[in-house]
C-alpha positions as CSV (number, residue, x, y, z in Angstrom):
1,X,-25.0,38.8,21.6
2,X,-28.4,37.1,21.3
3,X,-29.0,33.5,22.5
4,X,-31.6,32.7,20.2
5,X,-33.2,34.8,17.7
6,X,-36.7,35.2,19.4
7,X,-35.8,38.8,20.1
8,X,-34.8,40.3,17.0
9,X,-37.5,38.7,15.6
10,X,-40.2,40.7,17.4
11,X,-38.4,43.5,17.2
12,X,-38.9,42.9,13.2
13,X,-42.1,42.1,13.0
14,X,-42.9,45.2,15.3
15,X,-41.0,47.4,13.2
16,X,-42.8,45.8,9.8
17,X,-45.9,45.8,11.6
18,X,-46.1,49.5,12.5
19,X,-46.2,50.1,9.0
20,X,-49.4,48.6,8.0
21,X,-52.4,50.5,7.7
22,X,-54.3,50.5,10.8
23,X,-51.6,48.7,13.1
24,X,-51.4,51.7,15.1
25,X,-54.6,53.1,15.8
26,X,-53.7,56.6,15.0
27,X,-52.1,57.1,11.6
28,X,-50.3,60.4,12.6
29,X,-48.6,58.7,15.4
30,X,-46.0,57.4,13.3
31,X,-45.4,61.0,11.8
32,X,-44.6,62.3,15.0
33,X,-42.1,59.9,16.7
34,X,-38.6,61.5,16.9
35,X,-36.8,59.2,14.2
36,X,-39.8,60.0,11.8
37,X,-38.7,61.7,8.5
38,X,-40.7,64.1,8.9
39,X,-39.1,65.0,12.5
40,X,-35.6,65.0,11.2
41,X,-33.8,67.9,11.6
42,X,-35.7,69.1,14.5
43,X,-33.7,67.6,17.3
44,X,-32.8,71.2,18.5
45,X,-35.9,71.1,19.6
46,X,-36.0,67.9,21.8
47,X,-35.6,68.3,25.7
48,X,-35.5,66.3,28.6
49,X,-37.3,67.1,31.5
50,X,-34.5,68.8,33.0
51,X,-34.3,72.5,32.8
52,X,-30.8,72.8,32.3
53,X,-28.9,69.9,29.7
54,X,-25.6,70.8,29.0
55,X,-25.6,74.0,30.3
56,X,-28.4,75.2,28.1
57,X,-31.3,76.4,29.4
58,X,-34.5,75.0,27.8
59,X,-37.6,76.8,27.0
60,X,-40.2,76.9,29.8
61,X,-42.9,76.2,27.5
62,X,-41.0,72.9,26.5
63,X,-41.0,72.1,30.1
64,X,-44.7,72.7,30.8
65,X,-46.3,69.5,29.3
66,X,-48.5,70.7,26.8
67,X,-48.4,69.0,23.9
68,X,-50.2,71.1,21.4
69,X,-48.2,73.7,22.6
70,X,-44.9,71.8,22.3
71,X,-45.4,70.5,18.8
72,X,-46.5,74.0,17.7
73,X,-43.2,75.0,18.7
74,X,-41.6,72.6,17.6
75,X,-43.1,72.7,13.4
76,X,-41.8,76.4,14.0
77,X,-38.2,75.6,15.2
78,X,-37.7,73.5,12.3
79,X,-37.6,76.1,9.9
């Protein structure tokens, strides 16, 4: 419950704002957020920092920080 709408509206005009051309500074960032479309179905490959989630071990190299190197992996986990 909201007491006035001055929440949901930014969130709106955030959301309708990202979309704009330049907005973001980096077109590709909105490609690679994790609710992207083009991100969808890869959520296999998403970890927390923790080396153990649910009794599965993750992948060092997902633990290691390297982006490139994450996102490589990543592209081929998802297919």
């Amino acid at each position: 419950m909201l007491t006035g709408g001055e929440v949901a509206a930014m969130a709106l005009i955030e959301g309708i704002a990202r979309l704009l051309p330049g907005v973001l500074g980096n077109e590709a960032s909105a490609t690679e957020e994790s609710h992207s479309p083009s991100q969808q179905g890869s959520s296999s490959t998403r970890s927390t920092r923790a080396g153990r989630v649910s009794g599965d071990a993750r992948p060092e190299l997902l633990l290691g920080g390297n982006h490139g190197e994450i996102a490589r992996y990543r592209r081929e986990q998802a297919h």
